[in-house]
C-alpha positions in Angstrom: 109.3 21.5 203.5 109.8 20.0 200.2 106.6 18.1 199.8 104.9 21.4 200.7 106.8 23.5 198.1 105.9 20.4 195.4 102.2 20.8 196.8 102.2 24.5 195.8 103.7 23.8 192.5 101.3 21.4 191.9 98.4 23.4 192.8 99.6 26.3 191.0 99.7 24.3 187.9 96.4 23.1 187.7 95.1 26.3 188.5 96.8 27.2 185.4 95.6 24.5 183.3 92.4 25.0 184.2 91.8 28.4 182.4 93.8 27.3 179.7 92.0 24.0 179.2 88.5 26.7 179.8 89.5 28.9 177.1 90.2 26.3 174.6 87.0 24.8 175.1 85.0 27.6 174.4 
């Protein structure tokens, strides 16, 4: 259970990295 809920905060953070790290590219 825990290594699921880390998964999901893990995954949650990248997704928002990535239109963070998008936008401040363009």
């Amino acid at each position: 259970g825990q290594k699921s809920f880390e998964g999901v905060v893990i995954y949650n953070n990248l997704i928002f990295i990535v239109p963070i790290n998008r936008l401040g590219q363009h």
